[in-house]
C-alpha positions as CSV (number, residue, x, y, z in Angstrom):
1,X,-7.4,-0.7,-76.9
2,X,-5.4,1.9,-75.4
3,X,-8.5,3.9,-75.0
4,X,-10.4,1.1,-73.4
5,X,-7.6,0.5,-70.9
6,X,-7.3,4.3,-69.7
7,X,-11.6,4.3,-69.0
8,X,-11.4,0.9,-66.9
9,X,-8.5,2.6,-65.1
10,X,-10.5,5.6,-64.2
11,X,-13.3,3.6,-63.5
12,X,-11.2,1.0,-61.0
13,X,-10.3,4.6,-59.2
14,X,-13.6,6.2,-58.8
15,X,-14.9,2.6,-57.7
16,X,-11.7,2.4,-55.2
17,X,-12.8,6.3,-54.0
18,X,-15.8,5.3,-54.0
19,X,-15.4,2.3,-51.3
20,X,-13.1,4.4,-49.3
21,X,-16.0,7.5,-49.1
22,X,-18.1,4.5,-48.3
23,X,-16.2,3.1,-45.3
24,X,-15.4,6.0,-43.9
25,X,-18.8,7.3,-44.3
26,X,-20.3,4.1,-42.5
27,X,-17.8,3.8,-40.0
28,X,-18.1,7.2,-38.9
29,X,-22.3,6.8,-38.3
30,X,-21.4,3.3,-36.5
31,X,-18.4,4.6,-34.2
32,X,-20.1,7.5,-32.8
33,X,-17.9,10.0,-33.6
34,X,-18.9,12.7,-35.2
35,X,-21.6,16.0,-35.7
36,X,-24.6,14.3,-35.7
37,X,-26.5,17.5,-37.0
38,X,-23.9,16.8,-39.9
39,X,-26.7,17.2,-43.2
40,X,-25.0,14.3,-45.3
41,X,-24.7,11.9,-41.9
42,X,-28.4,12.7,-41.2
43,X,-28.8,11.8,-44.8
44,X,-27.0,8.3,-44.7
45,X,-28.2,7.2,-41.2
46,X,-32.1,7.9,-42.5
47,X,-31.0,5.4,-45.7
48,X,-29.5,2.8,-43.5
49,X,-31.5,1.3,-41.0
50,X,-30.0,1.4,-37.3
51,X,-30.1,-2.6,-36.8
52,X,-27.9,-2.6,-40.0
53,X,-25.2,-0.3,-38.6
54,X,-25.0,-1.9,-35.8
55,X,-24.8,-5.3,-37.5
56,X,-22.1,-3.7,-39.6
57,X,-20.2,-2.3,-36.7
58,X,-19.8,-5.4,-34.9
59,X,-19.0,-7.6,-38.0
60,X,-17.0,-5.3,-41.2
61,X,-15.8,-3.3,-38.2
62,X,-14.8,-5.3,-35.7
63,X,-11.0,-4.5,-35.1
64,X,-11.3,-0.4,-35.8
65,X,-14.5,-0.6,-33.4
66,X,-12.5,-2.9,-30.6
67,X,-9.8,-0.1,-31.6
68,X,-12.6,2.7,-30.2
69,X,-13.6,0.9,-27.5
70,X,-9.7,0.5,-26.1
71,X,-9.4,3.8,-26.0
72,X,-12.7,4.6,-24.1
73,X,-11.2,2.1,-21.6
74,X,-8.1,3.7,-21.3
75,X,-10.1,7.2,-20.3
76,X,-12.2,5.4,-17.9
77,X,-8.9,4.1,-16.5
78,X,-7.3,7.0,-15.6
79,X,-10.5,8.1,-14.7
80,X,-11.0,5.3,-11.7
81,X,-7.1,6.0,-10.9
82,X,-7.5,9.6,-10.6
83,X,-10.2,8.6,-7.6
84,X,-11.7,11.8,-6.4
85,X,-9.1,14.1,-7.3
86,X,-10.9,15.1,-10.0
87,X,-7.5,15.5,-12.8
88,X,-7.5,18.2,-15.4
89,X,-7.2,15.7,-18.4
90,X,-8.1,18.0,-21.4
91,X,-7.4,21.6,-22.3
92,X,-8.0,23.0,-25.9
93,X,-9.3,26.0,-27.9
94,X,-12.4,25.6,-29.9
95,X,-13.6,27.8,-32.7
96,X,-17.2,28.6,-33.0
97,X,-19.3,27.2,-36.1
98,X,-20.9,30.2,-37.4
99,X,-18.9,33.1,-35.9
100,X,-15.5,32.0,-35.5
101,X,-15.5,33.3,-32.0
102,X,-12.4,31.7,-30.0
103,X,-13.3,29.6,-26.7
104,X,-10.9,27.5,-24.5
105,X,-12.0,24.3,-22.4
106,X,-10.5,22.6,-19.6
107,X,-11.8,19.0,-19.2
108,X,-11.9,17.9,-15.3
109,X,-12.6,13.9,-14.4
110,X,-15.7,13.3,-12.3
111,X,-15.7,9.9,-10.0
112,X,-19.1,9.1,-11.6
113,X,-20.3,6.2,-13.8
114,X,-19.9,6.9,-17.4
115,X,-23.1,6.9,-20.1
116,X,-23.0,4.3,-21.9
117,X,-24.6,5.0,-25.5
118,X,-24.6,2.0,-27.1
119,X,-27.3,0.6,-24.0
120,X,-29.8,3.0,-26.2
121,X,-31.3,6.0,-25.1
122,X,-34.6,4.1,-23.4
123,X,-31.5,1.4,-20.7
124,X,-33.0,2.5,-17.5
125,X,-29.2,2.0,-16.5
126,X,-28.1,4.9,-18.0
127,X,-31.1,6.8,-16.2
128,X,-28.5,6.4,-13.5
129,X,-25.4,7.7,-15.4
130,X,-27.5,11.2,-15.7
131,X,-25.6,14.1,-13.4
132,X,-26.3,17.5,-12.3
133,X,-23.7,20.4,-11.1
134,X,-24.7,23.5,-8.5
135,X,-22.5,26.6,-7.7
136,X,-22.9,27.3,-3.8
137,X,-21.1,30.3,-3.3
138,X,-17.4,29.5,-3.3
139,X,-18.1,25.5,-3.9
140,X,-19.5,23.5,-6.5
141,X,-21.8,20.5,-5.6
142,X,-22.3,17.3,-7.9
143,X,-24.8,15.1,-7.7
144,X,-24.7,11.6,-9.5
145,X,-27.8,9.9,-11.0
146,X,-27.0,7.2,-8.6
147,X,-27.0,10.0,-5.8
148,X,-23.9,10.2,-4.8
149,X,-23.1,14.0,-3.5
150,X,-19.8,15.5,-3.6
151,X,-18.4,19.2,-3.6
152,X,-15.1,21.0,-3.9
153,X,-13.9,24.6,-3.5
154,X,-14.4,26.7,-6.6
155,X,-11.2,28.1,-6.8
156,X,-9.8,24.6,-7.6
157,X,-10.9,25.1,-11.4
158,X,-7.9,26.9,-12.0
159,X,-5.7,24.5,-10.8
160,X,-4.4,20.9,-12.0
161,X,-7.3,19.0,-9.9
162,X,-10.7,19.5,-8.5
163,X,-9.8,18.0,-4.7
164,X,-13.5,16.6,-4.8
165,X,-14.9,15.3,-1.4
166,X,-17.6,12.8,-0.7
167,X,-20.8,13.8,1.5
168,X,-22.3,11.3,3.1
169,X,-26.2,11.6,2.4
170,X,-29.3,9.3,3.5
171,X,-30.8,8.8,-0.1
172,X,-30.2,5.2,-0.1
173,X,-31.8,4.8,3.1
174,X,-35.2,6.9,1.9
175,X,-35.5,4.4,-0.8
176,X,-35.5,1.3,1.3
177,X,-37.9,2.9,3.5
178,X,-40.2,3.3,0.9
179,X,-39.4,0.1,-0.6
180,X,-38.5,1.3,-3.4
181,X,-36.0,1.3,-6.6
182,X,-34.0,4.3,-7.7
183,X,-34.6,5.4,-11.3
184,X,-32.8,8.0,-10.8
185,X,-31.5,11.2,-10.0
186,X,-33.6,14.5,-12.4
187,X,-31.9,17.7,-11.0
188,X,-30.2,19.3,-8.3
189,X,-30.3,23.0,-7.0
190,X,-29.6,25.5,-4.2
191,X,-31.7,28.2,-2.5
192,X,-31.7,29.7,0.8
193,X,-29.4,27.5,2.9
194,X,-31.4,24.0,1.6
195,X,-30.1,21.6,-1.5
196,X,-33.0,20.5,-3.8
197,X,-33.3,17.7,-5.6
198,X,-35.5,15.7,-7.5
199,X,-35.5,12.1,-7.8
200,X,-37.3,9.1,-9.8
201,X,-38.0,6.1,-8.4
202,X,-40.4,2.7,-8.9
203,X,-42.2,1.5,-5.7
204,X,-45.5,-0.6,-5.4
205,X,-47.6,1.7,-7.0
206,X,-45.0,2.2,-10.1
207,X,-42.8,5.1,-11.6
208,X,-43.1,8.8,-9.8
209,X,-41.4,11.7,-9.7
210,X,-40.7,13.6,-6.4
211,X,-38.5,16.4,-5.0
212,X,-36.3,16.7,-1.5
213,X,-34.1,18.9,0.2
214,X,-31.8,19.1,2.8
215,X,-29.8,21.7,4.4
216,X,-26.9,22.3,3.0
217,X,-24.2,20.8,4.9
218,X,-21.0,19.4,4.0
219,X,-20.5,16.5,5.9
220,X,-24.0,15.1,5.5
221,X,-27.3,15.8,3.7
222,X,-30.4,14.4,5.7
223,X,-33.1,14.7,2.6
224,X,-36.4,14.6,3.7
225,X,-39.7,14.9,0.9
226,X,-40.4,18.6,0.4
227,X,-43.3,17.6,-2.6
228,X,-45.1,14.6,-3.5
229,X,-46.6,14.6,-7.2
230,X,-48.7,11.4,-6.1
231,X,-48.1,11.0,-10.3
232,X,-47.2,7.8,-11.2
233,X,-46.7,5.8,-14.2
234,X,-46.6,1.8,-15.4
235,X,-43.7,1.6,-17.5
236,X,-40.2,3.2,-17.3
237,X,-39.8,5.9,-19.6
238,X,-37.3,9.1,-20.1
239,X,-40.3,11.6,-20.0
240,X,-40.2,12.7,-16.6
241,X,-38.7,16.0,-16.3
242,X,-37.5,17.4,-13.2
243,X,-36.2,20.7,-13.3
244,X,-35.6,22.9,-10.5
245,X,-35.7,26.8,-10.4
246,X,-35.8,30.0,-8.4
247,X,-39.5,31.9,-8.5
248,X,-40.9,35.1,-7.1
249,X,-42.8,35.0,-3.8
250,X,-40.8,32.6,-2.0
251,X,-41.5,29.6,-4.4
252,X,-39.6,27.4,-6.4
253,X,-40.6,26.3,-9.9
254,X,-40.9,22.6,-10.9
255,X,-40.9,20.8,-14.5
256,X,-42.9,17.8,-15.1
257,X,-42.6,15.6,-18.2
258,X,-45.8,13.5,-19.8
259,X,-44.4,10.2,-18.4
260,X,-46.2,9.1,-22.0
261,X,-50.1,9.7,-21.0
262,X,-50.5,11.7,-24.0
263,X,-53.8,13.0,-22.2
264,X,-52.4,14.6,-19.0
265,X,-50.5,17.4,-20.4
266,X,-53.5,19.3,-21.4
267,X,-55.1,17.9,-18.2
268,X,-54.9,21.0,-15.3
269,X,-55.9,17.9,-12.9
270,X,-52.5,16.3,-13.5
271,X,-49.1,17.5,-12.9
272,X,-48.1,15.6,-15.6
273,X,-46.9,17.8,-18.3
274,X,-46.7,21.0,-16.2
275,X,-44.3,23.5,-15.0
276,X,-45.4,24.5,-11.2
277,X,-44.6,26.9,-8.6
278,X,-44.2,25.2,-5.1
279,X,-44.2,27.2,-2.0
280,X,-41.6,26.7,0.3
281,X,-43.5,27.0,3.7
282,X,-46.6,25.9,2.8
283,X,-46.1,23.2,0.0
284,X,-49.2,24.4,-2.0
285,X,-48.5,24.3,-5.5
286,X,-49.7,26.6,-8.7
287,X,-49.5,25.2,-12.2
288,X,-47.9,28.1,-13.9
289,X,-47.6,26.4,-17.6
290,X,-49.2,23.4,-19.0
291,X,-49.1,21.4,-22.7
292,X,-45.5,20.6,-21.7
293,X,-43.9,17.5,-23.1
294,X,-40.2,16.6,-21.8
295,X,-39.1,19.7,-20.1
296,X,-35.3,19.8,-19.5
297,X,-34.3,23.3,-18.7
298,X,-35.7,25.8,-16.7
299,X,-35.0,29.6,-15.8
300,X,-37.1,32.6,-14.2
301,X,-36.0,36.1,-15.2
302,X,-36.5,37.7,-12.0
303,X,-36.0,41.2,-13.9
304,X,-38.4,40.2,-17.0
305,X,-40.8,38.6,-15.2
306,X,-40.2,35.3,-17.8
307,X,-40.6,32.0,-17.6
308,X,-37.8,30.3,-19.7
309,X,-37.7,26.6,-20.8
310,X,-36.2,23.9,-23.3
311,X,-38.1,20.7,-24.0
312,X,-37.9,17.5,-25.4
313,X,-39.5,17.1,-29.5
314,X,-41.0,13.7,-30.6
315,X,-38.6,13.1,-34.0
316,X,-37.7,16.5,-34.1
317,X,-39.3,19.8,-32.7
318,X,-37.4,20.2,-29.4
319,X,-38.7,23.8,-28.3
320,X,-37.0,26.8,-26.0
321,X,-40.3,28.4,-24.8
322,X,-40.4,32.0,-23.7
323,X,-43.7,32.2,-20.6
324,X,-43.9,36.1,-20.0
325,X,-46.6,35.8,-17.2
326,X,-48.8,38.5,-18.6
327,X,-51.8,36.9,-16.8
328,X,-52.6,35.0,-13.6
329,X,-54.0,32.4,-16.2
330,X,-51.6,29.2,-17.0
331,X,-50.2,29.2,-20.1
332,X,-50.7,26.6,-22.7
333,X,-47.7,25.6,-25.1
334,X,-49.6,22.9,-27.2
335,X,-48.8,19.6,-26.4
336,X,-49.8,17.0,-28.1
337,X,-51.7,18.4,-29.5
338,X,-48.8,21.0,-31.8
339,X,-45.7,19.9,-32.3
340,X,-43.1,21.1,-34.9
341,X,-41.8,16.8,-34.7
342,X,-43.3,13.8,-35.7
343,X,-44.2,10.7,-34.1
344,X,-41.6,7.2,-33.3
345,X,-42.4,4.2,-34.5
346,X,-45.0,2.6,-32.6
347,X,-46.9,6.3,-32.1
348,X,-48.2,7.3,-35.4
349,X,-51.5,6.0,-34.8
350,X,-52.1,7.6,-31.3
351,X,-51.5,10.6,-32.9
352,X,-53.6,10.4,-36.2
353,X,-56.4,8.7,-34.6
354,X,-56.9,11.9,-32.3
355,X,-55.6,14.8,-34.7
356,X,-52.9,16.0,-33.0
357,X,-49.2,17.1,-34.1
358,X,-50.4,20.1,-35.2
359,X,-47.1,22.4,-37.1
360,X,-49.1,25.9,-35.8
361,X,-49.0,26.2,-32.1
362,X,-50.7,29.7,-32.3
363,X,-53.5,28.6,-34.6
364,X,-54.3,26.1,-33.1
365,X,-54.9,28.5,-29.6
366,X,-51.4,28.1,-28.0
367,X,-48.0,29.8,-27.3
368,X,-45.4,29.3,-30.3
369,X,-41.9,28.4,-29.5
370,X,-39.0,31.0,-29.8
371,X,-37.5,28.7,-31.6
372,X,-37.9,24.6,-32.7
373,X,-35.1,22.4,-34.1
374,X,-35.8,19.4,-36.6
375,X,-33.7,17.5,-36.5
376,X,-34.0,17.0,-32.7
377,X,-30.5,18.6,-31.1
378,X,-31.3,16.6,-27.5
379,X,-31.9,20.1,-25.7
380,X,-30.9,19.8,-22.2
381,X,-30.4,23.3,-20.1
382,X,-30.7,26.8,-20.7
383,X,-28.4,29.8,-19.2
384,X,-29.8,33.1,-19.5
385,X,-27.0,36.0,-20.0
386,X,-28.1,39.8,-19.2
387,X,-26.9,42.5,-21.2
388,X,-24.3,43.2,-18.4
389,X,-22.8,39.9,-18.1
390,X,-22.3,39.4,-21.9
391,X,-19.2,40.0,-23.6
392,X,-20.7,42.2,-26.0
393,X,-23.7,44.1,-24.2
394,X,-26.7,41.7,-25.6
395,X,-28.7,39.4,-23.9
396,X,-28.0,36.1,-24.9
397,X,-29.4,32.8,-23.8
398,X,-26.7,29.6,-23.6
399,X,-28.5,26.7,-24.6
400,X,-27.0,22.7,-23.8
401,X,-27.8,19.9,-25.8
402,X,-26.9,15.7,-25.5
403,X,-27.6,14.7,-29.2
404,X,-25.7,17.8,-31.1
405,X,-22.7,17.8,-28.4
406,X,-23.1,21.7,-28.5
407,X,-23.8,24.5,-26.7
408,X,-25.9,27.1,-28.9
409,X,-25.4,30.8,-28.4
410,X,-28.6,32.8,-28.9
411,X,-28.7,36.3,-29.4
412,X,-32.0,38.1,-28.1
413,X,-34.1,41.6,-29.2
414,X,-34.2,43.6,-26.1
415,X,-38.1,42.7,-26.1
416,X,-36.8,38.6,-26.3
417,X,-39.3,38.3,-28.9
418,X,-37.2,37.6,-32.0
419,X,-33.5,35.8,-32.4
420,X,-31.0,38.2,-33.7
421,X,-28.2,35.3,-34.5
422,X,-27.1,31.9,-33.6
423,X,-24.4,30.5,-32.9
424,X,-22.8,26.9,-32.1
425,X,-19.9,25.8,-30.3
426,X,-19.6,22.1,-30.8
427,X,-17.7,19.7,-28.6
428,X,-17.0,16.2,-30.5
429,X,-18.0,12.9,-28.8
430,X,-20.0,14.7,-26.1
431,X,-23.2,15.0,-24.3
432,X,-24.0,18.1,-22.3
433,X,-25.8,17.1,-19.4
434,X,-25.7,20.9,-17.5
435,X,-24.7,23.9,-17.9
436,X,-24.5,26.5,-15.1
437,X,-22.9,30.1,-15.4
438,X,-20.4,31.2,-12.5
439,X,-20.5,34.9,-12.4
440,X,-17.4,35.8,-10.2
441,X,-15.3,34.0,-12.9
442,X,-17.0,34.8,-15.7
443,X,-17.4,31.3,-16.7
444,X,-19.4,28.0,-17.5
445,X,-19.4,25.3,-15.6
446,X,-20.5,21.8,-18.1
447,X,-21.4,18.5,-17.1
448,X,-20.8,16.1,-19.8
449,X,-21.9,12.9,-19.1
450,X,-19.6,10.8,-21.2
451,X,-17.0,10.5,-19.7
452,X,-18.1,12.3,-17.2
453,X,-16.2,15.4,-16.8
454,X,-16.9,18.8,-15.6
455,X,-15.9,21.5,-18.5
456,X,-15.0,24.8,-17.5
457,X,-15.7,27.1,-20.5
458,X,-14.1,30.7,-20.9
459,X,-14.5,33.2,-23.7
């Protein structure tokens, strides 16, 4: 009897740690909050289906999830009371996964609208919440996927607030011109006196992708078109692209995504699917890389002579691609037709009725990436650090993601052919929108989108 008694007790605890494991587990994958490259939370969230997690978040945990969503509000309260003065509002040390190398941030609010997650990754709303940072000498320029521009002196990011001021800019008025819809804003960057940007919009013809600039100017930015694509596309979609980047002979280079027509990126008639070089007097364009599927950072080794990019996976297989311009020949990295991911829901059949997702790039005729991650770590933008500007005399390249919250530190052979380590610096409840590198401060400068925020990182 006494025997009996002692196993059900043990047996009402496990079963009581059990549930606990259980709700915290759950809760954890329906709140948001927490490392989703996490092995055993990729594990649960492939068992439960999405629609359940949800269902269970807004019914088992309704109070702890109202909980959560009070205290977003009470960020995005001080955030709209700050106005544009742009508050420090977080400072901490974080310690490195891998290496246990030390880093402090400093969190500063941005006046912009704040992502929204739970919308879903395909809300054409939050193509509007996505923004991008440039450092112009001694100021820093913001651009908001809405387009609204503001800047503030550099030297503010060691102080207790940004200052940020509004410029006035005429993107509001190009669109009604052109009768048409912002999508939203894809990149912004400086060269020579002019600010680029790129910018999605829907007119009578559908979805496109074009880029402007203006000269730089800090009471107003008159944007005019400096290249059409003349691509366009039916349905709204987050494959567009639309990085910016120096070049070599007075040219800028430009990303295009596959805007989902599967065909077009191995098409050298389309810019879909392409990197390009544009030249800035005489607009004529070259396609410099092609077999491109979601390109979302971009950077030309003026020294090397490289082409450096991160792109978008399917369900997995985001890529950073190494183009060494050995040749006056485009370069082909493979898609659709390789691909370390596999296909959504809804695209399996495209993809087995023609063949493609190919593992191999190279035997299959095409340029292998320097490196793939499954699962997909949302790559976003790349910084590219010489030997001289590193802490420790290596090249390194500094690469942003939105899904893994992370910036990864990569460690490069002098030849860039091989990875020598990796490393992760993780920032919890995040998504890292851009990442730029501010040399006189020895610095990066993060946009994370969330909140927003800018994030100034030192090490």
């Amino acid at each position: 009897m006494e025997f009996k008694n002692k196993s059900k007790k043990i047996f009402l605890i496990i079963l009581i740690i059990f549930g606990i494991l259980t709700f915290s587990s759950m809760w954890i994958i329906v709140s948001g909050g927490y490392d989703k490259q996490n092995k055993v939370i990729l594990f649960l969230k492939e068992i439960i289906p999405t629609k359940i997690s949800r269902k269970v978040r807004d019914v088992v945990f309704i109070i702890p999830d109202l909980k959560e969503k009070n205290r977003l509000l009470e960020i995005q309260l001080k955030k709209y009371e700050q106005g544009y003065d742009g508050k420090l509002f977080n400072e901490k040390i974080i310690i490195s996964k891998k290496n246990k190398q030390k880093y402090s941030i400093k969190e500063f609010f941005l006046p912009f609208p704040r992502l929204d997650t739970r919308l879903g990754w395909a809300a054409t709303e939050n193509s509007k919440r996505a923004h991008y940072l440039e450092i112009i000498d001694d100021k820093v320029f913001v651009i908001s996927g809405l387009g609204e521009t503001i800047y503030f002196d550099k030297q503010n990011l060691k102080n207790q607030k940004l200052n940020q001021k509004r410029i006035k800019n005429n993107i509001d008025i190009i669109l009604n011109d052109n009768q048409a819809e912002l999508i939203g804003i894809r990149d912004l960057y400086y060269e020579e006196g002019f600010i680029y940007i790129t910018m999605q919009h829907k007119d009578e013809n559908g979805f496109t992708i074009n880029v402007y600039r203006a000269k730089a100017d800090y009471k107003n930015l008159n944007f005019e078109v400096f290249f059409k694509t003349n691509e366009y596309w039916p349905n709204y979609n987050v494959f567009s692209g639309g990085r910016l980047e120096k070049f070599k002979d007075n040219k800028i280079l430009f990303s295009i995504g596959f805007s989902k027509k599967y065909e077009a990126s191995q098409d050298t008639n389309s810019l879909l699917g392409k990197i390009i070089s544009i030249d800035k007097n005489t607009k004529n364009y070259e396609i410099i890389s092609y077999g491109h599927r979601n390109p979302q950072g971009l950077h030309f080794s003026i020294e090397h002579n490289i082409v450096m990019n991160t792109e978008h996976g399917p369900k997995g297989g985001d890529e950073i691609n190494f183009n060494f311009l050995k040749s006056n020949q485009p370069s082909n990295f493979g898609w659709p037709i390789s691909s370390y991911g596999t296909p959504y829901p809804g695209e399996t059949k495209i993809f087995d009725d023609k063949g493609w997702l190919k593992k191999s790039h190279k035997e299959n005729g095409f340029i292998e990436p320097l490196k793939h991650y499954t699962p997909s770590i949302g790559i976003s933008e790349l910084v590219y650090l010489p030997k001289e500007k590193s802490p420790d005399g290596n090249k390194y390249l500094f690469v942003s993601s939105l899904r893994a919250a992370s910036i990864y530190v990569i460690k490069l052979s002098n030849d860039f052919g091989k990875i020598l380590d990796e490393d992760r610096i993780f920032f919890l409840e995040h998504r890292i929108r851009d990442l730029k590198y501010d040399s006189d401060n020895n610095v990066f400068l993060i946009l994370f989108e969330r909140t927003p925020s800018i994030g100034v990182l030192s090490f």
